[in-house]
Biopython code that builds the backbone (N, CA, C, O; Angstrom):
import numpy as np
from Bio.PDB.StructureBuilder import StructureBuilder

atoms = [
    (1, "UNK", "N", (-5.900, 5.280, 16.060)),
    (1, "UNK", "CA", (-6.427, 4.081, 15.464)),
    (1, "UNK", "C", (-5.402, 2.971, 15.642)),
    (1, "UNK", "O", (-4.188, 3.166, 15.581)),
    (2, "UNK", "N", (-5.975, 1.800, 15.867)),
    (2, "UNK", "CA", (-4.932, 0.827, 16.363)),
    (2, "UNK", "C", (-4.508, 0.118, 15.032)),
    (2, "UNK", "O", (-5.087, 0.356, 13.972)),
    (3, "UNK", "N", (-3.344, -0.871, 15.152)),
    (3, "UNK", "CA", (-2.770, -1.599, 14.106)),
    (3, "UNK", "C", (-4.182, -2.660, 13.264)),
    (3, "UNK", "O", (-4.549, -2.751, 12.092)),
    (4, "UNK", "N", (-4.576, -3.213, 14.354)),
    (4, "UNK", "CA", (-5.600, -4.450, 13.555)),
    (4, "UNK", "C", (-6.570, -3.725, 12.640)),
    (4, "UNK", "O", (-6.966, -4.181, 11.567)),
    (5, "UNK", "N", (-7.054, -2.089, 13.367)),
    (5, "UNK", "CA", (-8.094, -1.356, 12.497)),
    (5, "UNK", "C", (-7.406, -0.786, 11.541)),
    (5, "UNK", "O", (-8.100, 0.080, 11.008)),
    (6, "UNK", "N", (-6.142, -0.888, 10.976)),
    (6, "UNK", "CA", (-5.439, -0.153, 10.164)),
    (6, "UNK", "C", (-5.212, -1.320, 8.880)),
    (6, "UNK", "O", (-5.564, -1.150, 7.712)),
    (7, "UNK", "N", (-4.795, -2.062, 9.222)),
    (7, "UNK", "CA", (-5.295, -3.263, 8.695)),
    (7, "UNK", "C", (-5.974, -4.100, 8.280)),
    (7, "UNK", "O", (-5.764, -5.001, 7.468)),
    (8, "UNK", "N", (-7.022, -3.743, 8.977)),
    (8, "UNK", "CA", (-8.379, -4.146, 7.892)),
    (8, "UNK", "C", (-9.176, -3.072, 7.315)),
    (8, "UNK", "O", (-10.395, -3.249, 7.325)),
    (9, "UNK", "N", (-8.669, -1.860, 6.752)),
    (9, "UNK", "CA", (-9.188, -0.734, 6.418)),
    (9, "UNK", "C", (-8.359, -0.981, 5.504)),
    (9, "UNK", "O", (-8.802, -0.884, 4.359)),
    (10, "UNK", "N", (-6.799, -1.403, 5.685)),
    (10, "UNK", "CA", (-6.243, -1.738, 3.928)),
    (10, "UNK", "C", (-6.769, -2.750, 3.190)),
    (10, "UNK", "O", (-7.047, -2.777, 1.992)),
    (11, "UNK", "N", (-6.935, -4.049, 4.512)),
    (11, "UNK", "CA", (-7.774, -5.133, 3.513)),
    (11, "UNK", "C", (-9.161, -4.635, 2.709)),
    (11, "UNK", "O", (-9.250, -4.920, 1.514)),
    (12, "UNK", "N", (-10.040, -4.031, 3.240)),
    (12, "UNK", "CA", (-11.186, -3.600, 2.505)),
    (12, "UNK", "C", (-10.458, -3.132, 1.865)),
    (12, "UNK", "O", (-9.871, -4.126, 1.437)),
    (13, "UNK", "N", (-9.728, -1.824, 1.168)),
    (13, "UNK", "CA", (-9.492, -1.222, 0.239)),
    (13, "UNK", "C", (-9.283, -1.839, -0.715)),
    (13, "UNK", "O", (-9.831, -1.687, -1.807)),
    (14, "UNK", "N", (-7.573, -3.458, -0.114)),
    (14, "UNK", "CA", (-7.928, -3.510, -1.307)),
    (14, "UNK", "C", (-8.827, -4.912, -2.245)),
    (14, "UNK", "O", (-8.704, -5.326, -3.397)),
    (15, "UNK", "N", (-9.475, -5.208, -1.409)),
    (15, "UNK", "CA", (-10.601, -5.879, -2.321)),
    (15, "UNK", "C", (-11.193, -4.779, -2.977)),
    (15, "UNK", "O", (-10.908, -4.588, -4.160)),
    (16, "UNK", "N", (-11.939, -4.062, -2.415)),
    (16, "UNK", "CA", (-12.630, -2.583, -3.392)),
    (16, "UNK", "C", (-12.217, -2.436, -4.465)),
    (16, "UNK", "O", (-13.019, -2.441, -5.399)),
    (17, "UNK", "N", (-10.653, -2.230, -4.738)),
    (17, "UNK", "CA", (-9.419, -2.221, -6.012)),
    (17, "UNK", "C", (-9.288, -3.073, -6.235)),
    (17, "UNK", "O", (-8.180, -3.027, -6.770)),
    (18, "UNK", "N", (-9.670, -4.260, -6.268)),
    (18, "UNK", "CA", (-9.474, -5.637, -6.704)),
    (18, "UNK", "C", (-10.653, -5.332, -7.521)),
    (18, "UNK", "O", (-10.517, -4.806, -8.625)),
    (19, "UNK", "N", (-11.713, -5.610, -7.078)),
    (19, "UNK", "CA", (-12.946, -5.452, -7.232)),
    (19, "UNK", "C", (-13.376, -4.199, -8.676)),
    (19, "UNK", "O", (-13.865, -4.605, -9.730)),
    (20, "UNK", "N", (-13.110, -2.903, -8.449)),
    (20, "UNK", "CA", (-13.053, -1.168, -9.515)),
    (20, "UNK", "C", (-11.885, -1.831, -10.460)),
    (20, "UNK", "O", (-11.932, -1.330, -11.583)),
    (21, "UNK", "N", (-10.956, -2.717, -10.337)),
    (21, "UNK", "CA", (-9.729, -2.818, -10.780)),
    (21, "UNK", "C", (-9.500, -4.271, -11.344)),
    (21, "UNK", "O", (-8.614, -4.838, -10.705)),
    (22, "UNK", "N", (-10.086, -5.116, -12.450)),
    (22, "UNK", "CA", (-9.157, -6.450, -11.628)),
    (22, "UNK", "C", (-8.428, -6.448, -12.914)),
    (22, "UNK", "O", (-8.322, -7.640, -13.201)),
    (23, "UNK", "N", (-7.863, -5.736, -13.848)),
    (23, "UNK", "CA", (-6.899, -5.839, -14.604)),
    (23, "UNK", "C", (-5.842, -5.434, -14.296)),
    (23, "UNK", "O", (-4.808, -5.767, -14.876)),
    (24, "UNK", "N", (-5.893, -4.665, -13.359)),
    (24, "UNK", "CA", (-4.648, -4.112, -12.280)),
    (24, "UNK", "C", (-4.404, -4.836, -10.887)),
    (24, "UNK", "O", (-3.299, -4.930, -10.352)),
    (25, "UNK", "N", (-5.299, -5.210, -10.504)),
    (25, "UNK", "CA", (-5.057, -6.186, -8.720)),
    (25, "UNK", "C", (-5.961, -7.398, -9.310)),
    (25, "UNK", "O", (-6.901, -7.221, -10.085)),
    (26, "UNK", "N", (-5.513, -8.706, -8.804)),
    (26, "UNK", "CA", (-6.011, -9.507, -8.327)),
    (26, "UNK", "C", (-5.764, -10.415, -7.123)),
    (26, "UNK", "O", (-4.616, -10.826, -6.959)),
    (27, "UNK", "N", (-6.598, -10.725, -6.376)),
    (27, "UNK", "CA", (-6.499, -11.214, -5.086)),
    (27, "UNK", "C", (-7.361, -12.521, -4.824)),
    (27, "UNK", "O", (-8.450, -12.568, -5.396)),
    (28, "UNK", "N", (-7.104, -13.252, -4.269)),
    (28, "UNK", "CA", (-7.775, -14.659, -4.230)),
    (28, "UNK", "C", (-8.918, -14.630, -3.236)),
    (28, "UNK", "O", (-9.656, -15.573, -2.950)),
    (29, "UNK", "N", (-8.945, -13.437, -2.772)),
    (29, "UNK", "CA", (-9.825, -13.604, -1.208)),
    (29, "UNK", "C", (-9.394, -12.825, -0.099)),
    (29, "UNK", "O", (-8.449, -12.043, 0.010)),
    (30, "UNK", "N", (-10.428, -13.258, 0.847)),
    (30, "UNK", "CA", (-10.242, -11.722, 1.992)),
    (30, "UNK", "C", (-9.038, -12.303, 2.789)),
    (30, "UNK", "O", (-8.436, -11.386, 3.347)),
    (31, "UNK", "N", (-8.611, -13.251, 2.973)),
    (31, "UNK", "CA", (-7.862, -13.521, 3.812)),
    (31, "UNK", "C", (-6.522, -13.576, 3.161)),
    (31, "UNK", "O", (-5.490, -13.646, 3.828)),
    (32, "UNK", "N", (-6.536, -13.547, 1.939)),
    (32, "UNK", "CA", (-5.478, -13.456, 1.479)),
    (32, "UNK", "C", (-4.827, -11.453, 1.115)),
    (32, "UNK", "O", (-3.748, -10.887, 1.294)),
    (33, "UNK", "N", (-5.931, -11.086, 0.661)),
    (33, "UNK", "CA", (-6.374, -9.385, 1.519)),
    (33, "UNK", "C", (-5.644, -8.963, 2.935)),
    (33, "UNK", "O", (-4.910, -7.980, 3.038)),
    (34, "UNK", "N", (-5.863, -9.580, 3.667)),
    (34, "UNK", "CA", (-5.562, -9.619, 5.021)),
    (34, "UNK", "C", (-4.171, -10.057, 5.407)),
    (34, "UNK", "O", (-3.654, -9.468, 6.356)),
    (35, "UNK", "N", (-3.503, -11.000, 4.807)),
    (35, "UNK", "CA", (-2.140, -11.164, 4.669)),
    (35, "UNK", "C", (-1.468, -10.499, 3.566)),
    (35, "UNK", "O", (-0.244, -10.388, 3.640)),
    (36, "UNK", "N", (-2.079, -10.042, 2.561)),
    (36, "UNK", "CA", (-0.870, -8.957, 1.734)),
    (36, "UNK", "C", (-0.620, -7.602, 2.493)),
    (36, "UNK", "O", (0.390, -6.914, 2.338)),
    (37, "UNK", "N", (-2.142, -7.171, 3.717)),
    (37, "UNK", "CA", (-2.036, -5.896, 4.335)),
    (37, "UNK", "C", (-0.656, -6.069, 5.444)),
    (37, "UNK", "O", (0.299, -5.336, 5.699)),
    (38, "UNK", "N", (-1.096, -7.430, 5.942)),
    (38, "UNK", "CA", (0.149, -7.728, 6.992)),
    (38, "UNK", "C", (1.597, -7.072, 6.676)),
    (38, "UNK", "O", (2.227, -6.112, 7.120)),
    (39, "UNK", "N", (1.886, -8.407, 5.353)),
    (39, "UNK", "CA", (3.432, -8.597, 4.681)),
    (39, "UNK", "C", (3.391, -6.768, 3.761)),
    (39, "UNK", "O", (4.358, -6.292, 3.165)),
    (40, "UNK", "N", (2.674, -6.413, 3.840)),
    (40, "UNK", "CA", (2.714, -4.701, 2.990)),
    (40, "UNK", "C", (3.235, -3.561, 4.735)),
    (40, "UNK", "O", (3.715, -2.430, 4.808)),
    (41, "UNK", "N", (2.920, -4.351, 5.609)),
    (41, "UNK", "CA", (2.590, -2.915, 6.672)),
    (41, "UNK", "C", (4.231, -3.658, 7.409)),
    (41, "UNK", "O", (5.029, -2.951, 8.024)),
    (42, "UNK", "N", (4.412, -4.942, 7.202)),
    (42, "UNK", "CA", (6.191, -5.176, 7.629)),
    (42, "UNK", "C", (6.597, -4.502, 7.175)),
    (42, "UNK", "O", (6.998, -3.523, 7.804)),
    (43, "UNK", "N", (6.766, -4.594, 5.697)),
    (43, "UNK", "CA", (7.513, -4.079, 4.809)),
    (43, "UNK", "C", (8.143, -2.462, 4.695)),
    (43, "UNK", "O", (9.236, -1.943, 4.469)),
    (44, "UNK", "N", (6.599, -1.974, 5.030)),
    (44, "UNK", "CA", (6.724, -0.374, 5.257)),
    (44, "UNK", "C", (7.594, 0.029, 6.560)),
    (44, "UNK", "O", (8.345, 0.970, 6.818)),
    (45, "UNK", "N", (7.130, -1.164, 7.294)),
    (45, "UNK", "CA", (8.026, -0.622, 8.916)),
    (45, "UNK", "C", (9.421, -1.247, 8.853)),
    (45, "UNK", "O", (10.105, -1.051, 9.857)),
    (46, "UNK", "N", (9.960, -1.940, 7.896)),
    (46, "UNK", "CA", (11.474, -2.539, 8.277)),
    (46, "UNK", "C", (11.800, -1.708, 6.787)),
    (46, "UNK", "O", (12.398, -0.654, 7.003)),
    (47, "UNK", "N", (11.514, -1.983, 5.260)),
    (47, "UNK", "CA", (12.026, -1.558, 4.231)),
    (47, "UNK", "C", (12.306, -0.344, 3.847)),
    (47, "UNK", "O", (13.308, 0.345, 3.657)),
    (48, "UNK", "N", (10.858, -0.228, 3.762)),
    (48, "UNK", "CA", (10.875, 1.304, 3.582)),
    (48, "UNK", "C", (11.937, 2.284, 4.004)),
    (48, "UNK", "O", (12.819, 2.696, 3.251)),
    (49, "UNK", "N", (11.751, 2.701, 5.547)),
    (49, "UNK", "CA", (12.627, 3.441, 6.227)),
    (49, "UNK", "C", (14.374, 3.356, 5.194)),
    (49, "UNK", "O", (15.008, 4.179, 4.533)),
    (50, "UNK", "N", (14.549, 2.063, 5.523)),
    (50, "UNK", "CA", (15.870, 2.229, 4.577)),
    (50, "UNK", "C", (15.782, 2.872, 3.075)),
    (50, "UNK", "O", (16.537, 3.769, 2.701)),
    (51, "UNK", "N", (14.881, 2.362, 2.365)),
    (51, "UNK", "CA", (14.382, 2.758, 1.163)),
    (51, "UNK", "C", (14.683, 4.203, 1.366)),
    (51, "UNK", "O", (15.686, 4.627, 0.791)),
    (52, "UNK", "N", (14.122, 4.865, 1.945)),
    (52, "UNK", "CA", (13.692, 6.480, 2.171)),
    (52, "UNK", "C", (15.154, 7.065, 2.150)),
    (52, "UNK", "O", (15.466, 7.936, 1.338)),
    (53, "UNK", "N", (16.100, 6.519, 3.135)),
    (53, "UNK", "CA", (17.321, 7.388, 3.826)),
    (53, "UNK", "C", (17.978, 7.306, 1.856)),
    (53, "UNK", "O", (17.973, 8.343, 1.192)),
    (54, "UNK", "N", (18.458, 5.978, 1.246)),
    (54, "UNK", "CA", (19.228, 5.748, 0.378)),
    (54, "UNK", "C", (18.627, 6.713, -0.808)),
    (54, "UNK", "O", (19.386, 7.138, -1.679)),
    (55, "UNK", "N", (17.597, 6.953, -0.803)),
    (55, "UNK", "CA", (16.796, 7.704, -1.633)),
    (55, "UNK", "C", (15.880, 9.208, -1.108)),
    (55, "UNK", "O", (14.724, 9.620, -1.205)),
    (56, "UNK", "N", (17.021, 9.626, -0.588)),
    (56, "UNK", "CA", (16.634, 10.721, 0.364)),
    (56, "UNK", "C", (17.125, 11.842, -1.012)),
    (56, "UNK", "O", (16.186, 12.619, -1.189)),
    (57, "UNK", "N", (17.879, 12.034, -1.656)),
    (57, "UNK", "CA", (18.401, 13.113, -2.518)),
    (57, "UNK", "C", (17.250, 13.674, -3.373)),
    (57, "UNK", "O", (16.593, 14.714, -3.425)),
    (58, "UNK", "N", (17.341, 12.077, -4.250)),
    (58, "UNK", "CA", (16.334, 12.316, -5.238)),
    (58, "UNK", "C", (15.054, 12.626, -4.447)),
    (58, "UNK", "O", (14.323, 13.438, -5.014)),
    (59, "UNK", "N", (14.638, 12.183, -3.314)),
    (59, "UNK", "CA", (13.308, 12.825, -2.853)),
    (59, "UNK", "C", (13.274, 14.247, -2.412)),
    (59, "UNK", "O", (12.220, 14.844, -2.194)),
    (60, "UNK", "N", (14.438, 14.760, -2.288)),
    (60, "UNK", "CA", (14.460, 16.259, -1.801)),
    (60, "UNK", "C", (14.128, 16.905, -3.104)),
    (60, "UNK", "O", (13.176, 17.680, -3.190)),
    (61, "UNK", "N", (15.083, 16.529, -4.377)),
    (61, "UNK", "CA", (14.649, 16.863, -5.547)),
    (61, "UNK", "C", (13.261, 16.809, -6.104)),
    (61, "UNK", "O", (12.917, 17.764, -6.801)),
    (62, "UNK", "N", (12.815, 16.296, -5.996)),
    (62, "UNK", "CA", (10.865, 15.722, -6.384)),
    (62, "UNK", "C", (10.475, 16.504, -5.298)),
    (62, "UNK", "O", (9.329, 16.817, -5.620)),
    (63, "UNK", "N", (10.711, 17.048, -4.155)),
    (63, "UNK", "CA", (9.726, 17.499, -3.335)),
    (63, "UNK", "C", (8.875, 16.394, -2.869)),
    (63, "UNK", "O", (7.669, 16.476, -3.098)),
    (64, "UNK", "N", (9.348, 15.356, -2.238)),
    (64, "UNK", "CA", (8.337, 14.345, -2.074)),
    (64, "UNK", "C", (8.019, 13.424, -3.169)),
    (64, "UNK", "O", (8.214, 12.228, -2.950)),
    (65, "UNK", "N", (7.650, 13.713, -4.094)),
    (65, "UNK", "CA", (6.750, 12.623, -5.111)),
    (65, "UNK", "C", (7.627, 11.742, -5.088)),
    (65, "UNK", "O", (7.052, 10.754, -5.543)),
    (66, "UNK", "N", (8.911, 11.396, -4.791)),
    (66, "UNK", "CA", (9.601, 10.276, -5.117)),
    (66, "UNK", "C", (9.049, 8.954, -3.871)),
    (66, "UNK", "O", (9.203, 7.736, -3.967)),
    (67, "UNK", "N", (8.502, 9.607, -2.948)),
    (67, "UNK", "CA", (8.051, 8.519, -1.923)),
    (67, "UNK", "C", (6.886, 7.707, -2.381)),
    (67, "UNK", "O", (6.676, 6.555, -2.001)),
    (68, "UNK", "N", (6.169, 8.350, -3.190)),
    (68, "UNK", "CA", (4.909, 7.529, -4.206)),
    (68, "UNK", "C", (5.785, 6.766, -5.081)),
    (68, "UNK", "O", (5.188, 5.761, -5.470)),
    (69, "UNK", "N", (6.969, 6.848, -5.545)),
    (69, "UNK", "CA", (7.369, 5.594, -6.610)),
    (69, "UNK", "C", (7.676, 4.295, -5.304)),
    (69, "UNK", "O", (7.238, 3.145, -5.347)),
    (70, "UNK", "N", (8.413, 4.807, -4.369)),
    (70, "UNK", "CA", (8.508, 3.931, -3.261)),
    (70, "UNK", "C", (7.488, 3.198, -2.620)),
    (70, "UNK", "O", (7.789, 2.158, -2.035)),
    (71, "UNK", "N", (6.273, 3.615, -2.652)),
    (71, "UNK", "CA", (5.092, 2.981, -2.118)),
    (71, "UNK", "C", (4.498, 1.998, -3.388)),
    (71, "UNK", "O", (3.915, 0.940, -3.150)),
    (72, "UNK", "N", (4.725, 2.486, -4.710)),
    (72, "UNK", "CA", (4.568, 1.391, -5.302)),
    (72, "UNK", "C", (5.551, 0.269, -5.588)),
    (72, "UNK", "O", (5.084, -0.822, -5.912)),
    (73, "UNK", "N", (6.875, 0.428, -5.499)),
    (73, "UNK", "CA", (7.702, -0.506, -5.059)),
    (73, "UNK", "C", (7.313, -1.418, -3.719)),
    (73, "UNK", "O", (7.515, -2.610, -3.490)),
    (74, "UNK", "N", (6.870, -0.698, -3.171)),
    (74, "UNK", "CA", (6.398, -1.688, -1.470)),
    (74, "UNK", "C", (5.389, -2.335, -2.016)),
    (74, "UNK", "O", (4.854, -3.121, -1.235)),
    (75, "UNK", "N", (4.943, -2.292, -3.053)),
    (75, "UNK", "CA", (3.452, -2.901, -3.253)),
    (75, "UNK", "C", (3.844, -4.197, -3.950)),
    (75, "UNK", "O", (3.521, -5.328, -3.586)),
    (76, "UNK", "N", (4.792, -3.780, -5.296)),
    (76, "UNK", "CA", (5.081, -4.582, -5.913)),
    (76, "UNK", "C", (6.016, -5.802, -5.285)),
    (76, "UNK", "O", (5.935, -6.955, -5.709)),
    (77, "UNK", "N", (6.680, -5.503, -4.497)),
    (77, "UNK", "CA", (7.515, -6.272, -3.661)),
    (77, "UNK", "C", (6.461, -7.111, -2.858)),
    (77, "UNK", "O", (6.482, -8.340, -2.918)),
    (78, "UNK", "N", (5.642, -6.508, -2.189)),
    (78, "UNK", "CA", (4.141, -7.489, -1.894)),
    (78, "UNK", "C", (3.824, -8.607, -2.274)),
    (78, "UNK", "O", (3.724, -9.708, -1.733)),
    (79, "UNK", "N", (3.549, -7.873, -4.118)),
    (79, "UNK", "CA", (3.073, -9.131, -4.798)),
    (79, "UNK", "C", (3.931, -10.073, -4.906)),
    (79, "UNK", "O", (3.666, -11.271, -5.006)),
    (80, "UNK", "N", (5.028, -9.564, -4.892)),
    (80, "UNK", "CA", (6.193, -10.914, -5.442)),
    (80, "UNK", "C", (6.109, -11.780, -4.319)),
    (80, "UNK", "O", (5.966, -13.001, -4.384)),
    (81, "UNK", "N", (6.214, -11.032, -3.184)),
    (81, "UNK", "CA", (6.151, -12.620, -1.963)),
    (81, "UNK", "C", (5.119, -12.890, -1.429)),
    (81, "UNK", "O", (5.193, -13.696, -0.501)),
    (82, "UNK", "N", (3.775, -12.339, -1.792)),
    (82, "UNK", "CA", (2.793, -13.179, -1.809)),
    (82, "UNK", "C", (2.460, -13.881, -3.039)),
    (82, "UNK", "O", (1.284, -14.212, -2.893)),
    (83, "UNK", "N", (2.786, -14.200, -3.940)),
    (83, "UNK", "CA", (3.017, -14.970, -5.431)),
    (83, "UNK", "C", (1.841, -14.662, -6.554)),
    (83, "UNK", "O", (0.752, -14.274, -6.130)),
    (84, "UNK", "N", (1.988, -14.788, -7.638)),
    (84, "UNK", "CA", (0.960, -14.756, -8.701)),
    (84, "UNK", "C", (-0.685, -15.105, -8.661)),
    (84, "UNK", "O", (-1.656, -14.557, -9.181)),
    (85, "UNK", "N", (-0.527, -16.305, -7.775)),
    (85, "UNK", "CA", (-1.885, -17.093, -7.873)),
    (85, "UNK", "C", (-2.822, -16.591, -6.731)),
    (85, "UNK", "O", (-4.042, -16.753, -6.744)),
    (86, "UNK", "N", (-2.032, -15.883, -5.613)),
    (86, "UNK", "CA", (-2.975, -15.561, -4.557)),
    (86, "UNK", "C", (-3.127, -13.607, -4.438)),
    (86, "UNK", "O", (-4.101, -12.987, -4.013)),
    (87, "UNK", "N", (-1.602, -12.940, -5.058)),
    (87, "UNK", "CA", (-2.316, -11.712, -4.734)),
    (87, "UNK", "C", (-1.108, -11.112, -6.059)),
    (87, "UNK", "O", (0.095, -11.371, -6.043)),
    (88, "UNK", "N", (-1.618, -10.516, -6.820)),
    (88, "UNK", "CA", (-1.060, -9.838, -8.260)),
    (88, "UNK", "C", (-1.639, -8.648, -8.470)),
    (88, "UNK", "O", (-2.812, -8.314, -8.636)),
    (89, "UNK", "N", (0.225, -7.569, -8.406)),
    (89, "UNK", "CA", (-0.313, -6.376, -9.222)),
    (89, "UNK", "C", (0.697, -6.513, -10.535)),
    (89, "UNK", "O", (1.768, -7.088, -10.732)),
    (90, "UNK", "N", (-0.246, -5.642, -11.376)),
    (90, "UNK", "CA", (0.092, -6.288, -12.777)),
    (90, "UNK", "C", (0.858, -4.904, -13.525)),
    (90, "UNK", "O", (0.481, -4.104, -14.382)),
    (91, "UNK", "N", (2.108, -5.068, -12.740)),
    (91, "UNK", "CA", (3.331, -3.849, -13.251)),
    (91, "UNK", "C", (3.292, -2.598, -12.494)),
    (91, "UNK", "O", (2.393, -2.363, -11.686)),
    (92, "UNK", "N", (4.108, -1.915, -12.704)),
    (92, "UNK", "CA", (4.784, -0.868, -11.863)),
    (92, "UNK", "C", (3.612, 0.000, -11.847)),
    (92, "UNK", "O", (2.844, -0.167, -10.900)),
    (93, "UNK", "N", (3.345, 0.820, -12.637)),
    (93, "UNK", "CA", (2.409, 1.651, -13.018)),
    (93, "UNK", "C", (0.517, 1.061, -12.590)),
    (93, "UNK", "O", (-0.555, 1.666, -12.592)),
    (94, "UNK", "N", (0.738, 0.254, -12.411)),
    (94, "UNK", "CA", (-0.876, -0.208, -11.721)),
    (94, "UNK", "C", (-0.518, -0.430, -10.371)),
    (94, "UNK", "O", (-1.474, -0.318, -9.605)),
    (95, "UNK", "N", (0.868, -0.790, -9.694)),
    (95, "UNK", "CA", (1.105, -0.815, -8.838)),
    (95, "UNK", "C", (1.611, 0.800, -7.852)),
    (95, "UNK", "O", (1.841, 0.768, -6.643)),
    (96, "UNK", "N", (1.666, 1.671, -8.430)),
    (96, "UNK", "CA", (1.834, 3.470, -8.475)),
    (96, "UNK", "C", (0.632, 3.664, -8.204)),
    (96, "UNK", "O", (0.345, 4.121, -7.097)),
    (97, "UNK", "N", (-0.354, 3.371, -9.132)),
    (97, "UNK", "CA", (-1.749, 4.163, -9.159)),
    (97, "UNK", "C", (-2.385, 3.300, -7.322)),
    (97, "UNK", "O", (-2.405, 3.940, -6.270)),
    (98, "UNK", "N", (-2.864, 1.615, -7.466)),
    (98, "UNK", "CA", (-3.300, 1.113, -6.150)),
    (98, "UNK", "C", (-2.567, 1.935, -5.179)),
    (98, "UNK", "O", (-3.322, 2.476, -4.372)),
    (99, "UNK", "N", (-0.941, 2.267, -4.968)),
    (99, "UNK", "CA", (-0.098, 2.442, -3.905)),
    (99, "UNK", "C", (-0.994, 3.943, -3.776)),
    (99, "UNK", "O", (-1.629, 4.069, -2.729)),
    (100, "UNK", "N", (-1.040, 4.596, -4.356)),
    (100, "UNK", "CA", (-1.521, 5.960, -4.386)),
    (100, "UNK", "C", (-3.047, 6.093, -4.060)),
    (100, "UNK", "O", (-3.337, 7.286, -3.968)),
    (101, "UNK", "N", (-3.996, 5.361, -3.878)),
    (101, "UNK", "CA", (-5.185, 5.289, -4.103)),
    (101, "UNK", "C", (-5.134, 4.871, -2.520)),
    (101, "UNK", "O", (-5.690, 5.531, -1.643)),
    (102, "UNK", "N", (-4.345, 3.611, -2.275)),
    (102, "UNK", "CA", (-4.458, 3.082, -0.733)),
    (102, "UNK", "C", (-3.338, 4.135, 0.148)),
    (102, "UNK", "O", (-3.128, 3.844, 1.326)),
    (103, "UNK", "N", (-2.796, 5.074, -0.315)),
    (103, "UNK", "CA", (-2.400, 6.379, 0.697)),
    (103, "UNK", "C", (-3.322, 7.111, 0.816)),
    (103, "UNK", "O", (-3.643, 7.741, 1.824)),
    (104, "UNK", "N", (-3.814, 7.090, -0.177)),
    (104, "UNK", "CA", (-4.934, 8.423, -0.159)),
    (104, "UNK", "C", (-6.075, 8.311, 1.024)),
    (104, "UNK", "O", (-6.366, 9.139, 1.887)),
    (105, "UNK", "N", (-6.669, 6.885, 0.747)),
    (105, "UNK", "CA", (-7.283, 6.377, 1.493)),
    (105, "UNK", "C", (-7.798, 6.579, 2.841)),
    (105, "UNK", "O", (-8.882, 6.931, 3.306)),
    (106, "UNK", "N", (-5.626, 5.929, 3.750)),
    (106, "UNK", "CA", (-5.835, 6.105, 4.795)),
    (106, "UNK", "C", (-5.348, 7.294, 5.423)),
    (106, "UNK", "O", (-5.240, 7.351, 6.648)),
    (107, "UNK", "N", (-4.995, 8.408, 4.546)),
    (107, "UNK", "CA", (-4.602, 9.606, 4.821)),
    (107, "UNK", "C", (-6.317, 10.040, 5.451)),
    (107, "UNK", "O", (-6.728, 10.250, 6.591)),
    (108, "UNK", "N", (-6.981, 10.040, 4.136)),
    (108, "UNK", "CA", (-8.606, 10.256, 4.627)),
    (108, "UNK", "C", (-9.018, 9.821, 5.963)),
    (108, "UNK", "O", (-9.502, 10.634, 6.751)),
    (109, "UNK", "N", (-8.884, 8.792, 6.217)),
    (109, "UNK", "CA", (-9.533, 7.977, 7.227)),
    (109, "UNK", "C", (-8.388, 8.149, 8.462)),
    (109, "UNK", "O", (-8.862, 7.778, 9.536)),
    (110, "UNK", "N", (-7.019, 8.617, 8.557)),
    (110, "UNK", "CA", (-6.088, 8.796, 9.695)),
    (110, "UNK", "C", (-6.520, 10.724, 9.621)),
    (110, "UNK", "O", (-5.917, 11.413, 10.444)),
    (111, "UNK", "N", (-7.409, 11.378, 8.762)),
    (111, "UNK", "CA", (-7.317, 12.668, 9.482)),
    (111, "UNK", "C", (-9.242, 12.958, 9.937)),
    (111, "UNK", "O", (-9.714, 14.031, 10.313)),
    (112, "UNK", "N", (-9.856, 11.908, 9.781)),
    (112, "UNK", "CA", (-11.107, 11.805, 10.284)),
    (112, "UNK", "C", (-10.870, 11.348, 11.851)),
    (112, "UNK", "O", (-11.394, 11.798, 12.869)),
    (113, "UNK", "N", (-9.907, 10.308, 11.691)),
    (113, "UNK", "CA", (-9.820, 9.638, 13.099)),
    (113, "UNK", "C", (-9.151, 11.144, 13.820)),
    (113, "UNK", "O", (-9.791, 11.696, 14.715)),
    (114, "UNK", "N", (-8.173, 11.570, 13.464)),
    (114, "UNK", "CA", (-7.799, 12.996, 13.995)),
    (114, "UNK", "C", (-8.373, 14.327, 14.624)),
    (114, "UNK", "O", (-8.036, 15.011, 15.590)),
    (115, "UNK", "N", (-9.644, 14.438, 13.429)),
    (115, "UNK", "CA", (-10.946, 15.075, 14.079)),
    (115, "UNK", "C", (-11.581, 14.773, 14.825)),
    (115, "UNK", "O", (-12.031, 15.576, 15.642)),
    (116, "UNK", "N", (-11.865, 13.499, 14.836)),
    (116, "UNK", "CA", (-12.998, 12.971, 16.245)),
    (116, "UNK", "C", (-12.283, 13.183, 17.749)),
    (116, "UNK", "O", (-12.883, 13.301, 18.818)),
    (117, "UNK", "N", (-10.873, 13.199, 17.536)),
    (117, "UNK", "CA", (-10.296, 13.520, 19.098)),
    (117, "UNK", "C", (-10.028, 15.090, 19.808)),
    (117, "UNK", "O", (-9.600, 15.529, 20.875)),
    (118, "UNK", "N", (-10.547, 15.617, 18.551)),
    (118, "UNK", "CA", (-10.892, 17.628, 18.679)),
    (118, "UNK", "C", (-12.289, 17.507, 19.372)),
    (118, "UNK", "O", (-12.922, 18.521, 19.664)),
]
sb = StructureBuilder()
sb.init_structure("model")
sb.init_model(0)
sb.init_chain("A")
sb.init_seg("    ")
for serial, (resi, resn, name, xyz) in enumerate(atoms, 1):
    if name == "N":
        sb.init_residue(resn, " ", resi, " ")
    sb.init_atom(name, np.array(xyz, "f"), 0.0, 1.0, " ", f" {name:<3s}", serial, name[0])
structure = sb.get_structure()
């Protein structure tokens, strides 16, 4: 699956969670949808990675789960530089649950795309 279809499979999502959710996400619009998926999928490809190595212990310890507090950190970091008025998650813990909901997601949809090439 290519980058642009990966990307607008987060934007739908998260209007959907905007949408099931808006005491937890709010978003001004699809295009603004479309640029939090952008500045969220940098983030994962330049931050993260570092994120991961510095916090490699405690994730050996958790067995993983510590990479879900990290994905909601990537989220929340999102909101902050896309600002209040155009795309808001509203604290750590609503920002855990969306981060977790939009892995889940494209885990679903990256092991469908997986099957169709069997």
């Amino acid at each position: 699956m290519g980058y642009f279809q990966r990307l607008l499979i987060n934007t739908i999502t998260f209007m959907a969670l905007a949408y099931l959710f808006p005491n937890m996400l709010y978003i001004s619009g699809f295009l603004t949808a479309f640029i939090a998926s952008f500045v969220l999928s940098f983030l994962n490809g330049f931050v993260k990675p570092i994120l991961h190595i510095l916090s490699l212990p405690i994730t050996i310890l958790t067995l993983g789960l510590f990479s879900l507090v990290i994905n909601g950190l990537m989220l929340q970091l999102t909101s902050f530089i896309m600002g209040p008025g155009r795309f808001y998650v509203d604290g750590f813990w609503s920002a855990f649950m969306i981060a977790l909901i939009l892995s889940l997601v494209n885990a679903l949809v990256s092991s469908r795309e997986a099957k169709r090439h069997y």
